[in-house]
N, C-alpha and C positions, 0 to 999 in steps of 0.2 A: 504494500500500500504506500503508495507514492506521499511522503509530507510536506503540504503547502508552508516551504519557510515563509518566516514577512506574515504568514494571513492574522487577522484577529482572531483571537479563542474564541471570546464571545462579545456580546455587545455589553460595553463597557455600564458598569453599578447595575448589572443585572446578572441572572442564571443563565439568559439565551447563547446558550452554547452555539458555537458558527464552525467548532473542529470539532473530531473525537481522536484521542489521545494513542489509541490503539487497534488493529483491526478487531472484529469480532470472532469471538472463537465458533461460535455458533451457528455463522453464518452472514452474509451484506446483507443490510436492511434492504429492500428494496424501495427505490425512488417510484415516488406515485403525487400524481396531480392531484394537490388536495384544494378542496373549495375554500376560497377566501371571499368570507358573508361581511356585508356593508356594517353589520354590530360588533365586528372584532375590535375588541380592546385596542386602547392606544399604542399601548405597551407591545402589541400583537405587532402592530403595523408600524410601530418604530424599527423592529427588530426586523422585519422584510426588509425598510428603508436601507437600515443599518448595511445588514448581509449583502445587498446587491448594490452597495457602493462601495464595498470592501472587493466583492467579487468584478466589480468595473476598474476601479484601481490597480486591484491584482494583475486581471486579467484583459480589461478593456472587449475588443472586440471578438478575441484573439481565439479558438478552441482550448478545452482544458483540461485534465486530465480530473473524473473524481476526487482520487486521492482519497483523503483524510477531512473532507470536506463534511459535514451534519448531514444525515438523509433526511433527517425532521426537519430543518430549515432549509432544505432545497428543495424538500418536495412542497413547500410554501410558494415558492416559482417556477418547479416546474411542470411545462407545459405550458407556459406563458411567458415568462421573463428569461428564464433558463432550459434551453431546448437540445434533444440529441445532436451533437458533429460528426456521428457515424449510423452507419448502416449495415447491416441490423446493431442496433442498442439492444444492452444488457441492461436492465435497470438493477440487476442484482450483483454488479462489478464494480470494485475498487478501480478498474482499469480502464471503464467508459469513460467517453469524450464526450464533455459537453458542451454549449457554445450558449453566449446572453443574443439572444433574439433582441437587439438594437431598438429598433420600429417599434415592438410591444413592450419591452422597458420603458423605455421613453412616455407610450401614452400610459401607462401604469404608476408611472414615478416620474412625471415631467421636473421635480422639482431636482431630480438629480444628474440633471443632463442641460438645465439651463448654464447660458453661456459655452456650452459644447457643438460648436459648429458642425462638425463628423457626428455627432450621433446620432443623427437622424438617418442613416445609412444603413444597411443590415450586412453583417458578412457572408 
């Protein structure tokens, strides 16, 4: 399992984990598009903000390997903000390629892409 050095652990004076420390003995969680409902805590939807501007800084446009990266905070975006770079995707691998769907960040999280001439672009 590949480790994102530089990434943030979590989102800072909070529990929201954005790494996990170690693989799983038991098995990769699997990545799944989970619904994000207009009544999610602030707290919920800081922690998206958080995660996909860490994951843009990181990574920007750019594909990316899972890694060491949370499945419970990526399957928060993905299928919308964060999408497969390969074909056929394993949602159950350490070693899948992901890539931030540009165009749909954007209208999802305009607030983190203002002043970003390029990101209105998709890879």
């Amino acid at each position: 399992m590949l480790k994102h050095r530089g990434f943030p652990g979590r989102l800072p004076g909070s529990d929201f984990q954005f790494v996990i420390r170690r693989a799983n003995p038991r098995g990769v969680t699997r990545l799944v598009a989970r619904e994000r409902h207009a009544d999610r805590r602030p707290s919920d939807r800081a922690a998206d903000r958080a995660f996909l501007a860490a994951l843009w800084a990181h990574f920007g446009a750019e594909p990316f390997e899972r890694g060491n990266l949370d499945a419970g905070r990526l399957s928060w975006l993905f299928g919308r903000e964060v999408i497969p770079a390969e074909t056929p995707f394993d949602p159950e691998s350490y070693d899948a390629w992901l890539r931030i769907d540009v165009v749909r960040a954007r209208a999802g999280f305009p607030e983190l892409f203002a002043g970003d001439p390029g990101a209105g672009e998709s890879a």
